[in-house]
C-alpha positions in Angstrom: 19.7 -53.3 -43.7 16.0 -53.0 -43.3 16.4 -54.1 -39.7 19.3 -51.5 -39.1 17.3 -48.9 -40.8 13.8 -49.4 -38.4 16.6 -49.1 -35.2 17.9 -45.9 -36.2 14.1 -44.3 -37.1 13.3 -45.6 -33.6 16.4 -44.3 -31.6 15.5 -40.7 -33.0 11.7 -41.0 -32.7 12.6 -41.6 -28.7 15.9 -38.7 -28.6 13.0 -36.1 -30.3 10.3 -37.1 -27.8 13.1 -35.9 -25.0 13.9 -33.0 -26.6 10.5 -32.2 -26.9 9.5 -33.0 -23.3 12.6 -31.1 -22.3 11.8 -28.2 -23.9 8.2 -28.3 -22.6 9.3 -28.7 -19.0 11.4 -25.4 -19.3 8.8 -23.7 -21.2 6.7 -23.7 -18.4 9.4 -23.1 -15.9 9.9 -19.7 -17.9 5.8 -18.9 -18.1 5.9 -20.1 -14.1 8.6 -17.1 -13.2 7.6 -14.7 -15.3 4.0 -15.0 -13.9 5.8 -14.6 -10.3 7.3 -11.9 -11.9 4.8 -9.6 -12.9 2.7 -10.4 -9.9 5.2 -8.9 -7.7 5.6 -6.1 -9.8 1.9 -5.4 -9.2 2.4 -5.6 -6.1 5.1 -3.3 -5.4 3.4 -1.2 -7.4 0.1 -0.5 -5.9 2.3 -0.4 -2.0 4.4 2.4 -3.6 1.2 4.3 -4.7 -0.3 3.8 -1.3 2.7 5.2 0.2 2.6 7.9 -1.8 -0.9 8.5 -1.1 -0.3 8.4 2.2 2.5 11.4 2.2 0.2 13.5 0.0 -2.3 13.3 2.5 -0.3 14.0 5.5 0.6 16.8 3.9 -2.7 17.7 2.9 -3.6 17.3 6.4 -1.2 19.8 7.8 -2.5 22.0 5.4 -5.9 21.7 6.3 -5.2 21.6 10.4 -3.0 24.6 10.0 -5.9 26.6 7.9 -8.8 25.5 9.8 -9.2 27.9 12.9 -8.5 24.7 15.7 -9.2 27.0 18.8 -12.8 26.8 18.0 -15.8 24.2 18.7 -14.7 24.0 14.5 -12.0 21.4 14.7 -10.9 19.2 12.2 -11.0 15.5 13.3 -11.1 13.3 9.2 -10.4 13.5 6.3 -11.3 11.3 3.6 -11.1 10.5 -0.4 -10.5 8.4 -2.9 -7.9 8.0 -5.8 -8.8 5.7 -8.3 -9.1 2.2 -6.3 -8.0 3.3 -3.6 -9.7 4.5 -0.4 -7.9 7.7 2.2 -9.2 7.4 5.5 -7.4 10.1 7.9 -8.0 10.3 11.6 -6.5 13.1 13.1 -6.4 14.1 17.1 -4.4 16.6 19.0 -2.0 17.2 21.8 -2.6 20.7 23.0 -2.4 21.9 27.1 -5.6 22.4 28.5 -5.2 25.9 29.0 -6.0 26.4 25.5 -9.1 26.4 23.8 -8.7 23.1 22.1 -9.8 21.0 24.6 -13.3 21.9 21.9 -11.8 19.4 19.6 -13.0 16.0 20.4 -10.0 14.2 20.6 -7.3 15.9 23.2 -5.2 13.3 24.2 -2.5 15.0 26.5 -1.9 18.2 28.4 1.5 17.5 29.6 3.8 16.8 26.7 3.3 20.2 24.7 6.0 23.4 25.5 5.7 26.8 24.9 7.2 26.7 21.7 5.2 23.7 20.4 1.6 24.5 22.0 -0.3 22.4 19.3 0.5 19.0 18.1 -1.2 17.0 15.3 -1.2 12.7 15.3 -2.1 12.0 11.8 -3.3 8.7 11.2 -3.3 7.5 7.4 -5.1 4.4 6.2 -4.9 3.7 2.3 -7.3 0.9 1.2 -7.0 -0.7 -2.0 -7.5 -4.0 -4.0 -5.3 -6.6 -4.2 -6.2 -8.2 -7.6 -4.7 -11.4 -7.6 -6.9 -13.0 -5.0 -10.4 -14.1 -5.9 -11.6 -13.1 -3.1 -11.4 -9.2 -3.2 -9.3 -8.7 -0.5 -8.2 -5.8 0.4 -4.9 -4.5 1.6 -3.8 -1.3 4.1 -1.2 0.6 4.4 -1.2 2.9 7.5 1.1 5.8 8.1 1.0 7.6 11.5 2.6 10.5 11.7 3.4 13.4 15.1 3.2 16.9 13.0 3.9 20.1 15.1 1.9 23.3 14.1 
């Protein structure tokens, strides 16, 4: 009895060890996704704040291109700002006919494709910089918006 005794402590010492391995290897299967998980989440976060960033700005820049007097030597060719971590670079040129005084601005890019009814036209060129924070490195990332606004 002694004998049959030892065989049965031993046959559950080894079925516990599996268990225990077992649940140890999907332990860190679960940690493993849910770290995949809230990285990407992170990540989709910070590109949908860029992208809003980047609309508010556009807007902002119609705004400003429509208030500042553009047939002047006074034209309006960046904006820039910050929001948090992230960095709002926007480069702005214009398609006007040459008749007009814009050709002061210093970025006129085209004569011909303007009509009477649309004699000014705006390229808006957004950049939003910001941090991505899961690499060591401090890497940035861009997002970049380009957008034809008529005024």
């Amino acid at each position: 009895m002694n004998k049959l005794h030892t065989m049965r402590d031993a046959f559950s010492m080894i079925t516990a060890l599996f268990i225990i391995i077992l649940m140890a290897t999907a332990s860190m299967l679960v940690l493993n996704m849910s770290g995949k998980m809230v990285k990407e989440t992170t990540a989709q976060f910070q590109r949908e704040q860029a992208m809003l960033l980047a609309n508010s700005y556009t807007e902002y820049t119609l705004l400003a291109v429509t208030a500042n007097e553009h047939n002047t030597t006074n034209c309006l060719n960046s904006i820039s700002g910050t929001y948090g971590d992230y960095a709002i670079n926007v480069n702005i040129s214009y398609i006007a006919k040459s008749t007009e005084n814009t050709t002061n601005c210093a970025t006129v890019l085209s004569s011909s494709v303007t009509t009477e009814s649309t004699p000014l036209q705006v390229i808006v060129d957004v950049n939003v910089r910001y941090p991505d924070y899961d690499q060591p490195d401090d890497l940035n990332m861009t997002y970049h918006k380009r957008s034809l606004l008529k005024i």
